[in-house]
N, CA, C and O atoms as a GROMACS GRO file, in nm:
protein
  280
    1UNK      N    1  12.366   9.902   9.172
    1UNK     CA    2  12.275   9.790   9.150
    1UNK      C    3  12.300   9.688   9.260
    1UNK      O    4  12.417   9.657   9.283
    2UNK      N    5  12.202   9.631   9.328
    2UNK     CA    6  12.196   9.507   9.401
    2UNK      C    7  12.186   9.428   9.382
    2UNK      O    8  12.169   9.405   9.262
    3UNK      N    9  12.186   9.326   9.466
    3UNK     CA   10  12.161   9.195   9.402
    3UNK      C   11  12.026   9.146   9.353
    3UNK      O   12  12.007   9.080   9.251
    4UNK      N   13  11.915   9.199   9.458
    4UNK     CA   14  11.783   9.147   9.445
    4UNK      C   15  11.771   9.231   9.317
    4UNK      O   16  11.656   9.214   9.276
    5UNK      N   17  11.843   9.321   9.231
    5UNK     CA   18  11.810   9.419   9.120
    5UNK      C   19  11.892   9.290   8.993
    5UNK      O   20  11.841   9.250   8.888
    6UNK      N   21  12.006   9.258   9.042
    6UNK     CA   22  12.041   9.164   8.944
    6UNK      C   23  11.966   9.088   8.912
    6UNK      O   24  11.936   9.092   8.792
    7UNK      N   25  11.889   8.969   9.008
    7UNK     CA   26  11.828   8.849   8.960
    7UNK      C   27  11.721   8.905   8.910
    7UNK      O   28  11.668   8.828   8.830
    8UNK      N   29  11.658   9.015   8.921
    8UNK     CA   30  11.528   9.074   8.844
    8UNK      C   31  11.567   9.042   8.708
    8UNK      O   32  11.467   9.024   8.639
    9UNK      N   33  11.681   9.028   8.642
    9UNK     CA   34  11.720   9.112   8.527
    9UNK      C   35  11.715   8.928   8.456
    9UNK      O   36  11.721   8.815   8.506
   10UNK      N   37  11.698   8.990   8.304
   10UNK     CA   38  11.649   8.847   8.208
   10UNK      C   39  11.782   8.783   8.212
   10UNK      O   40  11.876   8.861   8.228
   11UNK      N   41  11.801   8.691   8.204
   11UNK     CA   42  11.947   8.581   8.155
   11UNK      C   43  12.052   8.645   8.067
   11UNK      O   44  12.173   8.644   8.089
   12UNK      N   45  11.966   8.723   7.922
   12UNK     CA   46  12.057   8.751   7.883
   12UNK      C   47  12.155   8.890   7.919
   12UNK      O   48  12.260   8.929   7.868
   13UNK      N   49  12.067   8.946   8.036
   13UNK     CA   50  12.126   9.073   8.054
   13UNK      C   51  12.257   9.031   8.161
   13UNK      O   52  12.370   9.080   8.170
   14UNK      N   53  12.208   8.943   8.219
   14UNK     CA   54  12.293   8.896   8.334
   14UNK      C   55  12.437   8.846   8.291
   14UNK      O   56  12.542   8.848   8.355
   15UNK      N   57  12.405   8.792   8.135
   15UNK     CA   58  12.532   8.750   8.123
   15UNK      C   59  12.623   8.826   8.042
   15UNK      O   60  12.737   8.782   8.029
   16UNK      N   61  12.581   8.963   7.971
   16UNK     CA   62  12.633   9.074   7.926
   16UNK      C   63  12.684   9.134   8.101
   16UNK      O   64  12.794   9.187   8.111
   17UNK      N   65  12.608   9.121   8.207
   17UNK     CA   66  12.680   9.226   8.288
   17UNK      C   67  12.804   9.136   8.332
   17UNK      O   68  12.897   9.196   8.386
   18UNK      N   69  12.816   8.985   8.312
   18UNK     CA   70  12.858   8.925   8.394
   18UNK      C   71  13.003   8.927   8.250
   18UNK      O   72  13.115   8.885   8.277
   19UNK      N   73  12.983   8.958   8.169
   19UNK     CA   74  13.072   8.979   8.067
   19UNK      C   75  13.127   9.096   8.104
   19UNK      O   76  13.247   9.073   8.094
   20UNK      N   77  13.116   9.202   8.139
   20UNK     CA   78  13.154   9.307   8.177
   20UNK      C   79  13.202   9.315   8.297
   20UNK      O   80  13.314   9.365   8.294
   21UNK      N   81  13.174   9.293   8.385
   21UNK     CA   82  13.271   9.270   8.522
   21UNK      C   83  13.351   9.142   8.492
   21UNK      O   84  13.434   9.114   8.579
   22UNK      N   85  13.345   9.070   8.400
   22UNK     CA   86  13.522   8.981   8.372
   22UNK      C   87  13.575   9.051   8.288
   22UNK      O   88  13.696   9.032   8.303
   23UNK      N   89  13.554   9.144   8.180
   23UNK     CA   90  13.638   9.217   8.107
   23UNK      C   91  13.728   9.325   8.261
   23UNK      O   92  13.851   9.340   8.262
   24UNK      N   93  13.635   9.383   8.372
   24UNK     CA   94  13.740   9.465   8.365
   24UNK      C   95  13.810   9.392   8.472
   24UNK      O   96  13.916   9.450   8.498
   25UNK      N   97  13.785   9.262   8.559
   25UNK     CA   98  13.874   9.172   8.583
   25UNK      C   99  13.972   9.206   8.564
   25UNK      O  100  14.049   9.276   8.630
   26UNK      N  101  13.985   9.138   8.430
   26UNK     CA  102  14.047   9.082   8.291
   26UNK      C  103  14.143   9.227   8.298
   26UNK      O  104  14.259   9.206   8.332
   27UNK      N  105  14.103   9.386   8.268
   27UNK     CA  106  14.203   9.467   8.270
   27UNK      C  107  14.272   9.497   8.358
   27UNK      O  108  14.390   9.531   8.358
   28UNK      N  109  14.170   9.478   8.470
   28UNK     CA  110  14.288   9.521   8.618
   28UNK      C  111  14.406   9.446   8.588
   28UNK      O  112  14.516   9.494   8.562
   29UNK      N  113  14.366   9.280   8.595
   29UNK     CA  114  14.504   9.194   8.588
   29UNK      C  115  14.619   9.239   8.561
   29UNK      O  116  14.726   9.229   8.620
   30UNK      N  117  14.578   9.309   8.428
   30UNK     CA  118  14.691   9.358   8.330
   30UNK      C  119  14.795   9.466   8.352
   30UNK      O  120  14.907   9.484   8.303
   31UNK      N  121  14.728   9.528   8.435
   31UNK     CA  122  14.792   9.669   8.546
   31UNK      C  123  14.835   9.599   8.676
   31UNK      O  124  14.896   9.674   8.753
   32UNK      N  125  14.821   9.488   8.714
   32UNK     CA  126  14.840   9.439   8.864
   32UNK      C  127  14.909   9.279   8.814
   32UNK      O  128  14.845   9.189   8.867
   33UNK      N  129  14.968   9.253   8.768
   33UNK     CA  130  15.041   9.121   8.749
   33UNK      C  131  15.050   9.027   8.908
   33UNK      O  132  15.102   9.063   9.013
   34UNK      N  133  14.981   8.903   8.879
   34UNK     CA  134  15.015   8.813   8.962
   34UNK      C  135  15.112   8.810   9.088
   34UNK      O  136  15.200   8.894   9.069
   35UNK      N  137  15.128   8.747   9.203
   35UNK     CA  138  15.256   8.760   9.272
   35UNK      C  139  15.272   8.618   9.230
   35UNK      O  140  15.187   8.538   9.193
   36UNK      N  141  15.431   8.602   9.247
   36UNK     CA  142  15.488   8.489   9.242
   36UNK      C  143  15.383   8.357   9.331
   36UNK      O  144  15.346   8.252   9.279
   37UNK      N  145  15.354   8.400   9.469
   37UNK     CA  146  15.314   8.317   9.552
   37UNK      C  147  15.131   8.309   9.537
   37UNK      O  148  15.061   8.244   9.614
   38UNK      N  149  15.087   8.378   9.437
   38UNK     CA  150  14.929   8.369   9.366
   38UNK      C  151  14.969   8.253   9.259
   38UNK      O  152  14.915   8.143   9.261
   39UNK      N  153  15.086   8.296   9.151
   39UNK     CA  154  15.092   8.220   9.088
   39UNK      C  155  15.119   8.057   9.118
   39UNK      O  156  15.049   7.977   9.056
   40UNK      N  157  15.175   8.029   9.170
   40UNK     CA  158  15.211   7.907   9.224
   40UNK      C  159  15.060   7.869   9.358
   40UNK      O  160  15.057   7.755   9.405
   41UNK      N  161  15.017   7.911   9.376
   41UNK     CA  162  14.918   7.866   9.455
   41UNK      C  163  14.763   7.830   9.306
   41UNK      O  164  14.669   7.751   9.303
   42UNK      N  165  14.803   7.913   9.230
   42UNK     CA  166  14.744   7.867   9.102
   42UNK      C  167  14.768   7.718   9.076
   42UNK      O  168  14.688   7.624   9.083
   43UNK      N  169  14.919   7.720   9.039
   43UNK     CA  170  14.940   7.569   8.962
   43UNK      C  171  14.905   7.477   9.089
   43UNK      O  172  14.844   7.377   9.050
   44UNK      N  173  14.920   7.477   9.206
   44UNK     CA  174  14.883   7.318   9.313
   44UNK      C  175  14.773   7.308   9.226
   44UNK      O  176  14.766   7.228   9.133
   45UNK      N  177  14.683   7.395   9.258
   45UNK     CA  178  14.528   7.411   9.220
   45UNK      C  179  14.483   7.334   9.123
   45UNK      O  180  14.406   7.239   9.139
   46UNK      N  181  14.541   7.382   8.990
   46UNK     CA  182  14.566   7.307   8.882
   46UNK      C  183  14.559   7.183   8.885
   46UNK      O  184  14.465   7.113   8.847
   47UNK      N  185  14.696   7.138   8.950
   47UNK     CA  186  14.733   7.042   8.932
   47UNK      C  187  14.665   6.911   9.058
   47UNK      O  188  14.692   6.791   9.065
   48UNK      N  189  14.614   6.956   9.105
   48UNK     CA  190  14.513   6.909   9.247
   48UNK      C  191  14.422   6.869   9.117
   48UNK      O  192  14.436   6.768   9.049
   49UNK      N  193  14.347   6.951   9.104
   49UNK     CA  194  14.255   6.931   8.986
   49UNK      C  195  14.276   6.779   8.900
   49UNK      O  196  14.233   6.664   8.906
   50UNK      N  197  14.370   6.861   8.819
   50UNK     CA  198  14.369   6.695   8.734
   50UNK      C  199  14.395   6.569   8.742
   50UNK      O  200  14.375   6.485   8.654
   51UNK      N  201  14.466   6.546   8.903
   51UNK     CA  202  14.456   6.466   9.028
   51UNK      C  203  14.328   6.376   9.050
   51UNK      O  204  14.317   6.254   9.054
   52UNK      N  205  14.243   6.468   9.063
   52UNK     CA  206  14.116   6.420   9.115
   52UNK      C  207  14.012   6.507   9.053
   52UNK      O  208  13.976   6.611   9.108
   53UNK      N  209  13.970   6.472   8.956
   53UNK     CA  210  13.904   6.510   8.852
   53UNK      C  211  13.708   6.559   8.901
   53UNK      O  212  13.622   6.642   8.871
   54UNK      N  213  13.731   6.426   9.003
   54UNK     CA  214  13.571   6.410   9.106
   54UNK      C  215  13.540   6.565   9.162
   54UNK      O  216  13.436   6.631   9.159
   55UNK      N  217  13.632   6.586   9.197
   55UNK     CA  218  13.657   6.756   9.265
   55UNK      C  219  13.566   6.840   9.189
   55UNK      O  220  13.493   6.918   9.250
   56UNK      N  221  13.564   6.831   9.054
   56UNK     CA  222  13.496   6.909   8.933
   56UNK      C  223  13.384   6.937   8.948
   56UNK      O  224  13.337   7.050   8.934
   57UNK      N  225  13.299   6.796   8.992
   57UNK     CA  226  13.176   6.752   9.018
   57UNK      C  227  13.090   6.796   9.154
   57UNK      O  228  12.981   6.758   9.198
   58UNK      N  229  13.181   6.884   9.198
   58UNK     CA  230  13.107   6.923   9.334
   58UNK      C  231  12.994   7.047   9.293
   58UNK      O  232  12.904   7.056   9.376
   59UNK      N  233  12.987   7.125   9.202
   59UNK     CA  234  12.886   7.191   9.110
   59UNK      C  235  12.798   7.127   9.085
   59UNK      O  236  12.682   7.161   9.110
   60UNK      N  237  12.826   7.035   9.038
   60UNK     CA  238  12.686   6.934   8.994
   60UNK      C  239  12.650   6.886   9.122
   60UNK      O  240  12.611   6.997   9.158
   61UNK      N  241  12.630   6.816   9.223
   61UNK     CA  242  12.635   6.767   9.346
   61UNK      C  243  12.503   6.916   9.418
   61UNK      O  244  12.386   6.912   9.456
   62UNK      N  245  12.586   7.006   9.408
   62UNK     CA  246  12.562   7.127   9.478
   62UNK      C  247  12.413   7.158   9.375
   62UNK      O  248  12.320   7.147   9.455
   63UNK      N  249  12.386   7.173   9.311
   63UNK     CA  250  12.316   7.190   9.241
   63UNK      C  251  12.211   7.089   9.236
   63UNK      O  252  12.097   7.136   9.232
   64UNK      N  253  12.224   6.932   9.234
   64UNK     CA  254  12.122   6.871   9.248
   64UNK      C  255  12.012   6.875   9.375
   64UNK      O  256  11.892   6.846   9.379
   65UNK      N  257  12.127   6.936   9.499
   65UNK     CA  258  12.078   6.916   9.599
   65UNK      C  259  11.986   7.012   9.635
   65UNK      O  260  11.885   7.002   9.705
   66UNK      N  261  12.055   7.151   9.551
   66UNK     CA  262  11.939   7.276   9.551
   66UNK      C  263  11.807   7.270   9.495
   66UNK      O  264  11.717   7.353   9.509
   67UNK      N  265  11.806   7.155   9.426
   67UNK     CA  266  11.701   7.122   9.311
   67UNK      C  267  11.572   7.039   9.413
   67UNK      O  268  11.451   7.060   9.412
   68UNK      N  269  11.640   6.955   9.484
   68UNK     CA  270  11.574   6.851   9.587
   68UNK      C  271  11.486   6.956   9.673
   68UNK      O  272  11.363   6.953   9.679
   69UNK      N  273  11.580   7.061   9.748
   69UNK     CA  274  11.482   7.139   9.829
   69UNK      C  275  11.360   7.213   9.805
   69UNK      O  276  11.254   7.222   9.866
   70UNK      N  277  11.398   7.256   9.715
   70UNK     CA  278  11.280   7.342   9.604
   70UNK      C  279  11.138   7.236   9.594
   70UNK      O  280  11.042   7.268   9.525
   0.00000   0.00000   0.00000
């Protein structure tokens, strides 16, 4: 499946497939454990995050602006 085959597809299918490629995510993980130096590049992340909370907001930002061009 492609992409131009994905966005064909209704909302709700998209988010069953999009449920399904994080489930098997989700299993690889489980067979492939983190490295020490993933994990810890996790927590800055984290913790960057709750730092500067504004950071969050760059989705919304990104999104209004897609809205403007249209």
């Amino acid at each position: 499946m492609n992409f131009s085959e994905i966005v064909q597809l209704s909302v709700q299918q998209r988010i069953v497939l999009v449920d399904a490629i994080w489930e098997s995510i989700t299993a690889d993980r489980k067979k492939e454990p983190l490295s020490e130096e993933r994990i810890e590049e996790a927590e800055r992340r984290i913790i960057a995050a709750q730092k500067k909370p504004a950071y969050l907001g760059q989705w919304e930002k990104m999104q209004k602006i897609k809205a403007k061009k249209k």
